[in-house]
C-alpha positions, 0 to 999 in steps of 0.5 A, spaced: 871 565 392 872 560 397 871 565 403 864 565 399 863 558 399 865 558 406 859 563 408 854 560 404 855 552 407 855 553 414 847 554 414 847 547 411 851 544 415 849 547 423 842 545 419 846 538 418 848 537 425 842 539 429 839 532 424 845 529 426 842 529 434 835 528 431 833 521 430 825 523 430 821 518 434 822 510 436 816 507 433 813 500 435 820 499 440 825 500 435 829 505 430 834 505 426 832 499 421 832 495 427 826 490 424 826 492 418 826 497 413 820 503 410 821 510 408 822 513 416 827 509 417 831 509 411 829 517 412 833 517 418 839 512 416 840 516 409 840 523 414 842 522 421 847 516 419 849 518 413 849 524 409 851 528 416 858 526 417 860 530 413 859 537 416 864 535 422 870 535 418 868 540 414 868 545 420 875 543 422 878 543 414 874 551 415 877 552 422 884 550 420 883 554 413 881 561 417 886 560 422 892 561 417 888 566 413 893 572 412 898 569 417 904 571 413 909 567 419 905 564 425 910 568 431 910 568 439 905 574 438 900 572 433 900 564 437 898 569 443 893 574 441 889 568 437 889 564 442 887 570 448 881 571 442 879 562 443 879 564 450 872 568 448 870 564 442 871 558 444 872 556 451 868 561 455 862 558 451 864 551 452 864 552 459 857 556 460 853 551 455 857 544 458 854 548 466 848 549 463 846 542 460 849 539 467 844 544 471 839 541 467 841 533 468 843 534 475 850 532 474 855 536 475 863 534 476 870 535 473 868 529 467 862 535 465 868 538 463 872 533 459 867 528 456 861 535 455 855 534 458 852 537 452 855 531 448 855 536 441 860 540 444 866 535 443 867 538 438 869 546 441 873 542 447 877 538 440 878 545 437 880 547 443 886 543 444 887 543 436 888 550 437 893 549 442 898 546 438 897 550 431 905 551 432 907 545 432 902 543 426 905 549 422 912 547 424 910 540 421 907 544 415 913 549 413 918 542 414 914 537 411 909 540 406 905 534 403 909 528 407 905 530 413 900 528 409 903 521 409 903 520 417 895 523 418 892 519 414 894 512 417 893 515 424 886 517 422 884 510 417 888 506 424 884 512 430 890 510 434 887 515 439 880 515 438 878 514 445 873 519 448 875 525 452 881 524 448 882 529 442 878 525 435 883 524 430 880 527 425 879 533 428 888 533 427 887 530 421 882 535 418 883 541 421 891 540 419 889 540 412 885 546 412 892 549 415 896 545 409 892 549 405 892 556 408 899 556 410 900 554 403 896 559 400 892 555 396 885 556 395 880 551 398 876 551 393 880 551 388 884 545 389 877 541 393 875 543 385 879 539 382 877 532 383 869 534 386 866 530 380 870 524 382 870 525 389 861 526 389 861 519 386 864 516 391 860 519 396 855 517 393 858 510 393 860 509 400 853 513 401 849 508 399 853 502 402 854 505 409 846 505 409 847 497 406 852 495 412 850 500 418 851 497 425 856 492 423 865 494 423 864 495 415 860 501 416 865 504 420 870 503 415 866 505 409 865 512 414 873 514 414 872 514 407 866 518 406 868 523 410 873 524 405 870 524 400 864 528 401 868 534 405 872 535 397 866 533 394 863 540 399 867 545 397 868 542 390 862 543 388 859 548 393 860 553 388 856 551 383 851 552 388 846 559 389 842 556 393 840 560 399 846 565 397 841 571 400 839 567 406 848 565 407 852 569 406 853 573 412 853 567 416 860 566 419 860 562 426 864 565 432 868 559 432 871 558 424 870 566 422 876 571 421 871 576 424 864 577 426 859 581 423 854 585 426 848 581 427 841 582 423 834 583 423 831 576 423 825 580 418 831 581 413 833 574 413 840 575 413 843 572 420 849 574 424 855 572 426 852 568 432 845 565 430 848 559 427 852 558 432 848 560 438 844 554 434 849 549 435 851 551 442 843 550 445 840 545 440 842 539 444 840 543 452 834 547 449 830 540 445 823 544 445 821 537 446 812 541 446 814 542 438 814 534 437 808 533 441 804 539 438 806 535 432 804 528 433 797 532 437 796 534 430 798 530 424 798 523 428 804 517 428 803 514 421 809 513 417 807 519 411 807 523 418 813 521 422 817 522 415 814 530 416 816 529 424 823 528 422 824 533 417 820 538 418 820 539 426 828 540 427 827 546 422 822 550 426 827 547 433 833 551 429 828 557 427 826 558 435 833 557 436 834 564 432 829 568 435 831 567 442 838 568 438 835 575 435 831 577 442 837 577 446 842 581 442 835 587 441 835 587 449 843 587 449 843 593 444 836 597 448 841 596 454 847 597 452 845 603 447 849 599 441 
């Protein structure tokens, strides 16, 4: 079940996270609830500043879970051959996307690579530096067990060091709660499901006030928790959900999968193992910024079409962004003959 449930939300969630980097147009000099409120702008607060926070967290919880899975002890072996794998999974995409994005604005130095280029991509240069340390997380782990607990916590309530291009606290503290887990051989799913209602009603509570106190030091506090909250309210509701099981269910980023899967024709509606991750390495360096004047060319800037703008066009952007993903991997295997 929870490696289901792990295949059916990561769609949703690198849907979410494209949104996360789509704030739509700025309207008469201002966004974001800056003179006021209507529909658009509360569109965009409950969404890009909202509801998105909690697709981050769960793919470190995902990455950390996977890592563990079916790792009986994590020897000097196993540490190296997972690590030689995040070498092509992860650092070598880093580097190539970071190069790209740093082409494209002209500015490229050591500080490309540290704090990215292509912003999104904090998060690979985070798992990567997660990974590096897994012995010393799965030592705390096996010693500790639940008292870890007690030390993350306060490090990501206080962000002791969230300080960029420093390693975010959370991506410890999440992805260190999946391995908990895993190495614990609990099942996400299962122990996220035990306080799913509890946890959706305080999503939806710490939701509504984090839009009520944006931009202020109350906002931010509110979020620590949000995070929390909705990622145990994700993978403890999520299955209940048969949305877009079809659609999903072989979806399994490079980056938080066990092992790839062969990628599928676009026509059968089942996408590979690296759409979605091809998704949310080029989003943010292909911006297909013709598709918003298109848009705007033809529904014109009115409230009821900005709302339009804002949902609808970050979804054709990604749907492009699989059909390159799609004409690549036919040229590659009419080339390589596989």
């Amino acid at each position: 079940m929870q490696y289901e449930v792990m295949r059916r939300v990561r769609l949703p969630l690198i849907i979410l996270v494209t949104y996360a980097h789509s704030y739509g147009a700025i309207r008469g000099g201002y966004s974001l609830l800056g003179s006021g409120w209507d529909a658009y702008e509360v569109l965009k607060l409950m969404i890009s500043q909202t509801l998105v926070k909690v697709a981050v967290p769960a793919f470190f919880v995902m990455s950390g879970y996977l890592y563990f899975a079916n790792v009986e002890k994590l020897t000097k072996e196993v540490y190296w051959q997972k690590l030689k794998r995040r070498v092509k999974t992860l650092l070598i995409p880093y580097i190539v996307w970071n190069l790209l994005m740093a082409l494209k604005l002209q500015e490229i130095s050591l500080a490309t690579f540290i704090a990215p280029a292509n912003m999104p991509l904090w998060f690979l240069r985070d798992l990567i530096m997660v990974s590096m340390v897994t012995p010393i997380l799965y030592i705390g782990v096996k010693r500790l067990g639940w008292w870890l607990a007690l030390i993350l916590v306060p490090i990501y309530l206080t962000g002791v060091w969230a300080v960029q291009p420093d390693v975010n606290p959370y991506a410890i503290c999440f992805f260190t709660f999946g391995a908990m887990l895993s190495i614990r051989k609990m099942d996400l799913v299962e122990a996220c499901g035990r306080y799913a209602w509890q946890a959706c009603a305080l999503s939806m509570i710490l939701g509504i006030a984090m839009m009520l106190t944006y931009g202020s030091e109350v906002y931010m506090i509110l979020m620590l928790g949000f995070r929390i909250t909705s990622v145990v309210a994700l993978f403890g509701m999520a299955r209940f959900a048969h949305w877009g099981q079809t659609l999903c269910n072989s979806v399994a980023d490079a980056p938080f999968s066990q092992k790839g899967q062969t990628p599928l024709c676009l026509t059968q509606l089942r996408f590979g193992a690296g759409a979605s991750y091809f998704i949310y390495l080029a989003h943010y360096v292909l911006f297909f910024g013709f598709v918003d004047s298109i848009f705007f060319g033809l529904f014109g800037d009115s409230t009821a079409s900005l709302c339009a703008h804002y949902l609808i066009c970050p979804l054709i952007k990604a749907c492009l962004l699989i059909a390159i993903y799609c004409g690549y991997r036919a040229a590659l295997r009419k080339i390589t003959g596989r």
